[in-house]
N, C-alpha and C positions, 0 to 999 in steps of 0.2 A: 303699456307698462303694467306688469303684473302686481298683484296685490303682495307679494315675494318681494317684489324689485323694490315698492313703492315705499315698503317698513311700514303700510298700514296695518293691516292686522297685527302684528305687536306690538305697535304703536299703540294700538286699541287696547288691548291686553297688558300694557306696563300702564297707561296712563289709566284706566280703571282700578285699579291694585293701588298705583299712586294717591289716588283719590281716595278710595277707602280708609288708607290706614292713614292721611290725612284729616278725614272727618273724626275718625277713632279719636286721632291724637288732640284735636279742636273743641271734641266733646269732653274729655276728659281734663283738659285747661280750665273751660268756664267751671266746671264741675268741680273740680277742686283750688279754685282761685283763690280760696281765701286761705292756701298754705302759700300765699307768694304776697312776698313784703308791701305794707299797706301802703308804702310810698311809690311803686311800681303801678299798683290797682288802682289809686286818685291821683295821679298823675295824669294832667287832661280829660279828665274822666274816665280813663281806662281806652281811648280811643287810640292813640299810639300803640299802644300793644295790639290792640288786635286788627290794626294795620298793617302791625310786623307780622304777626301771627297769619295773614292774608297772603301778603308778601313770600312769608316764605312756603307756606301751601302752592303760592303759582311756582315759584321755582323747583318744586321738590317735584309736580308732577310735567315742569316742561325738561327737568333731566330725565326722568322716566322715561319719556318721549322719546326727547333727544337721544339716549343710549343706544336705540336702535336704528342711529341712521335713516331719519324718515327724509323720502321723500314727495311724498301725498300733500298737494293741498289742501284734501282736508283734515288734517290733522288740524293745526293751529285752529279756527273753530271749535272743532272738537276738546283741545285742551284748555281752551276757554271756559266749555261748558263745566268741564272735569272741576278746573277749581272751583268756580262761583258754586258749585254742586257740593264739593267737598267742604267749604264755609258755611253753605246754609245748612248744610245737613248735621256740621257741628255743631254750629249755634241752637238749631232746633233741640238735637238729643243732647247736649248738655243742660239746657236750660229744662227743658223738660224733667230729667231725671233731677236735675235739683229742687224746680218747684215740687215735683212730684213725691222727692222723699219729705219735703217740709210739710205740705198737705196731708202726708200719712203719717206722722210725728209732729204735730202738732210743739210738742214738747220739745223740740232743738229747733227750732223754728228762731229766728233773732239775728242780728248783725253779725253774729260771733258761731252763726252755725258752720260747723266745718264739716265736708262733708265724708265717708268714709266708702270703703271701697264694697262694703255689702250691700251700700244704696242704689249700687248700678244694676235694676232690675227690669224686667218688664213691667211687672207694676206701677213700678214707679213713673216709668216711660208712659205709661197709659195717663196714669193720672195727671201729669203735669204737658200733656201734649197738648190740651187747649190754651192752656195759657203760652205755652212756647211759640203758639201759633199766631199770638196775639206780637209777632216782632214784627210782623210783616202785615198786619190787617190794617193798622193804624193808617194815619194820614201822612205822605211824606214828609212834613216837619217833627214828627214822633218816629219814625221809625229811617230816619236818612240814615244815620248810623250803619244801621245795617246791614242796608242795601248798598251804602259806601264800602263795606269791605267786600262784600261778592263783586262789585265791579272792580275793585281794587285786582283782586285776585285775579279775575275773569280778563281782563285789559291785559296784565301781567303778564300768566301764560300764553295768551294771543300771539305775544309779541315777542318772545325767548323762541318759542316755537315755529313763530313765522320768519326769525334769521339763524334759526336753526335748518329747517328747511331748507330756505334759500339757499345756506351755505353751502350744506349737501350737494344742492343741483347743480351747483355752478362745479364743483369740485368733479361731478359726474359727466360735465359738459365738458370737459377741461382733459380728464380721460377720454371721454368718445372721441376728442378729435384729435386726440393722440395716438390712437388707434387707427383712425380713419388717415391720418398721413403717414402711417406704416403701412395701410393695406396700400394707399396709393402708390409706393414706390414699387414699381415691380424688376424683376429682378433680370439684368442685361441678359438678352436672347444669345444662345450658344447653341449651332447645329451638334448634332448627337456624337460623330465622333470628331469635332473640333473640341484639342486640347484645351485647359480652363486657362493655360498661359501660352499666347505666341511666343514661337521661340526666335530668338533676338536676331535680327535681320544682318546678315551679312555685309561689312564698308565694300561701298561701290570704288570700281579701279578707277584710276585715270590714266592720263598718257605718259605722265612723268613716276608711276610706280612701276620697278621692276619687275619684271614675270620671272617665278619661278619655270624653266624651261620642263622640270619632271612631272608639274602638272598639267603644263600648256601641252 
């Protein structure tokens, strides 16, 4: 089966695109979270949201996928990787840019810092990249959280994508041997100048019909 047939390679190319502007959109949540109602944000600690916010990363890049008809094994794999990839990479460059602009402005620093759209720098990114990196060094009772949403994610797309696949195959199985019981029928043999219809066979006589004498 060719990498054409299979919808790998644009599988590969929707679901990296997918991922990007999902990290985009993940970094720029944490990043400006504190313009989203404070009953939203302490609500379970904020872990429902960015469960949902997990949730629908895997979905947004197992439609990506799925759009193009994949049928490649490894895809699903791969769109595993794609979310859990596009969570952590949120989490990181969000949190980054935001420690990052508070460590350079010391002066908005506080509960009530809101963050603003000139803070999304490289700098900033530089400066707040050790501490972001501090989500994942910790011991897993510090840092489950976060490795709960990349699996979250990661499990998610797995699995959108691996009955998206399947459905695919079966639907392509389902044509090939539909196909394959039309090639079988072949079509009734006719010598070259035997007419495509016999012409309708003449009632045989018996003893008790009259003969015309003009053709006898």
């Amino acid at each position: 089966m060719s990498h054409k047939r299979s919808g790998l390679l644009w599988g590969l190319f929707t679901g990296l695109l997918a991922a990007l502007v999902c990290a985009a959109g993940l970094g720029a949540a944490i990043l400006f979270q504190q313009r989203l109602p404070s009953a939203v944000m302490t609500f379970g600690g904020g872990l429902p949201v960015s469960l949902g916010l997990s949730l629908l990363i895997a979905v947004m890049v197992a439609l990506a996928i799925g759009a193009v008809r994949p049928r490649s094994l490894v895809l699903p794999p791969l769109a595993a990787l794609y979310a859990g990839g596009a969570v952590a990479a949120g989490q990181i460059t969000g949190k980054a840019v935001m420690d990052g602009a508070a460590l350079r402005a010391p002066d908005r620093s506080g509960a009530g810092l809101r963050a603003e759209l000139g803070d999304v720098t490289l700098d900033n990114l530089n400066a707040g990249l050790g501490d972001a990196l501090s989500l994942y060094r910790g011991t897993l009772t510090e840092t489950w959280a976060a490795w709960l949403c990349i699996a979250v994610a990661a499990l998610a797309a797995f699995a959108l994508v691996t009955l998206r696949v399947a459905r695919v195959r079966r639907a392509q199985r389902a044509e090939e041997a539909a196909a394959q019981a039309e090639e079988d029928q072949e079509p009734e043999y006719r010598a070259p100048f035997e007419p495509a219809q016999q012409p309708a066979p003449k009632p045989a006589t018996d003893l008790f019909t009259p003969r015309d004498p003009a053709r006898d």
